[in-house]
C-alpha positions, 0 to 999 in steps of 0.5 A: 511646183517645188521651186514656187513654193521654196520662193513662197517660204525664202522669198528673195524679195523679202530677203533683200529688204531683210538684209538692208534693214540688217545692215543699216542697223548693224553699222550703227555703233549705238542707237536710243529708240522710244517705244510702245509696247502692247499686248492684246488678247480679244478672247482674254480681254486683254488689252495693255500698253507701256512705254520704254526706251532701249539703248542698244550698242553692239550686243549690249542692251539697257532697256527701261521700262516703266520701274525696270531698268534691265542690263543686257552685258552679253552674257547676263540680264541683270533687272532692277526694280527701281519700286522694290529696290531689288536687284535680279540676275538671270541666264538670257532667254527668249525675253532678250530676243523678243525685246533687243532690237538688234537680235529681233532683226536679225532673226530671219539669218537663221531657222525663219521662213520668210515673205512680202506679205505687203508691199506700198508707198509707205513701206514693207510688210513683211512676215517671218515663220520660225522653223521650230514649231515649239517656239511659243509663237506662230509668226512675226510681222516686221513693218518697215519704212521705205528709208528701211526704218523698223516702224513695228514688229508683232509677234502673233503668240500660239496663246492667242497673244498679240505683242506689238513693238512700235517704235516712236523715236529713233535717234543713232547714239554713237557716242554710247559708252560700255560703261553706260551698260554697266548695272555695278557703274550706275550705282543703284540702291538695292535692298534685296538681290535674286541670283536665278542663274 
């Protein structure tokens, strides 16, 4: 009894594909994707989509999303709101989990259980439950092709929140520079900087 139901919560099936989609990625030395995001709330009404595109490169990130371009150096978030001309940097927090391609992917590594929810021609379904009850959602549903491409991640908010990443366009960028992810080398016009640190 106890051994099925350790194979239900790390399911070695999951994990294997869990592990070439980690690995595909993580020998990327850079990659641009397009996305949609979405947030769906049925009782609240809610329901919105936008677009963006993330650059990612190591641990760093440049994510630009509709008036906001935010910097990702490894240690700081700086946002730029391109609207108001206002410049923001911030302590990273579970907003870099959910939105870094690369972090979200390696999730599963540490304090996540784990299943096939679904298994087809066009690819894996597959489920992740975080082991912190506190985290503000219950789980996270991965969509991967059969070339173990992410096609979407959803995480299923405790809120009732429904927030969906569906990637549009990948293209693997090697020739992305550090520099490239430099918010003082983009030479941005700010009018007014927030330090929230």
């Amino acid at each position: 009894c106890c051994w099925q139901v350790v194979m239900a919560q790390y399911d070695p099936q999951a994990k294997e594909i869990l592990d070439q989609v980690s690995n595909k990625y993580s020998k990327m030395n850079g990659f641009t994707a397009n996305f949609v995001n979405t947030l769906e709330n049925k009782e609240a009404g809610v329901d919105e989509e936008y677009t963006g595109t993330i650059h990612i490169k190591d641990d760093l990130f440049k994510l630009e999303m509709g008036a906001n371009i935010i910097y990702f150096d490894g240690k700081l978030i700086r946002q730029y709101d391109s609207d108001l001309q206002e410049y923001t940097i911030r302590i990273p927090d579970a907003e870099v989990e959910s939105l870094n391609l690369s972090t979200v992917l390696n999730l599963y590594k540490d304090g996540y259980k784990y299943r096939m929810r679904e298994q087809n021609a066009d690819g894996y379904l597959i489920e992740l439950v975080p082991e912190d009850r506190t985290k503000s959602f219950h789980k996270i549903v991965m969509d991967f092709n059969t070339k173990f491409d992410v096609k979407s991640f959803t995480y299923f908010e405790k809120n009732g929140n429904l927030v969906s990443t569906i990637v549009k366009e990948f293209q693997e960028k090697p020739d992305l520079q550090k520099s490239f992810f430099d918010f003082f080398k983009a030479n941005l016009e700010v009018q007014d900087s927030v330090d929230l640190r």
